[in-house]
C-alpha angles and dihedrals in degrees: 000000000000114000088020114156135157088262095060097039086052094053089052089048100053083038094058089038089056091050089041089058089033095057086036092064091041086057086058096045097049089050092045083061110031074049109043115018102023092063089048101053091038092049100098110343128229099025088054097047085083076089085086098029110137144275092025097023111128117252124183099176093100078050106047099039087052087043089047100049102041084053087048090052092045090049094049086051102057089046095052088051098044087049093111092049103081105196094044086045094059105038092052083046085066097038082052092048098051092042085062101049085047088049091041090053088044096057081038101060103351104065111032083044093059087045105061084047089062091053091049092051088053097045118281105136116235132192100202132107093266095187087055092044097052096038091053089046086056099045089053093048094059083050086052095042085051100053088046094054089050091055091051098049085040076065090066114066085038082060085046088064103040094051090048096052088053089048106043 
């Protein structure tokens, strides 16, 4: 922890708390809708799907890429400014890691899977078994949401220390 002063280790402090709350209201929002909306829509496709029908069919996407990113900046930026602190460090560097492959898979199955829903609910025709599919797709979720959840509370003994080393 060279250069080290009180300064720095309260910038890092006030950086890991933002992605903390940030992650925090991504966690909400991500069990509002596996909880709410994702049991609806996955109900009885493709009847439920009218869920997304057009022109008044619900679509996240604008709200999850800005909450995302600002979370992901948010994110960048703790770990820039705990980059002296080596266990912090360290510890953020794995949280990172396991938040991007669960990004990554989400722009991998996620994405492209919700939306082909949405063309289906607004008439592209599918030959798929729609119940298994979207099923699949919820049971996974709660896997994603989950390990999301984990990440964030894994925030919070790396703040601990960080809080403890300002303060002692």
């Amino acid at each position: 922890m060279n250069n080290v002063n009180i300064e720095y280790l309260t910038r890092a402090e006030w950086w890991l708390l933002v992605t903390l709350l940030a992650y925090f209201l991504l966690n909400g929002a991500q069990i509002f809708e596996t909880a709410v909306l994702v049991s609806k829509w996955t109900a009885a496709p493709p009847q439920s799907f009218q869920y997304f029908k057009a022109p008044y069919g619900a679509d996240l996407k604008t709200f999850w890429i800005i909450a995302h990113s600002i979370h992901e900046v948010s994110f960048l930026l703790a770990l820039i400014f705990c980059w002296k602190i080596e266990p912090v460090r360290n510890g953020l560097l794995v949280l990172f890691a396991i938040h991007v492959a669960v990004r990554v898979w989400t722009l991998a199955y996620f994405a492209p899977n919700i939306i082909e829903f949405q063309a289906i609910a607004n008439g592209k025709t599918f030959n798929t078994n729609l119940l298994s599919r979207t099923k699949q797709w919820r049971n996974l979720n709660y896997i994603r949401v989950g390990v999301f959840i984990a990440v964030s509370i894994g925030l919070i003994p790396l703040l601990v220390k960080l809080t403890g080393l300002k303060n002692g």
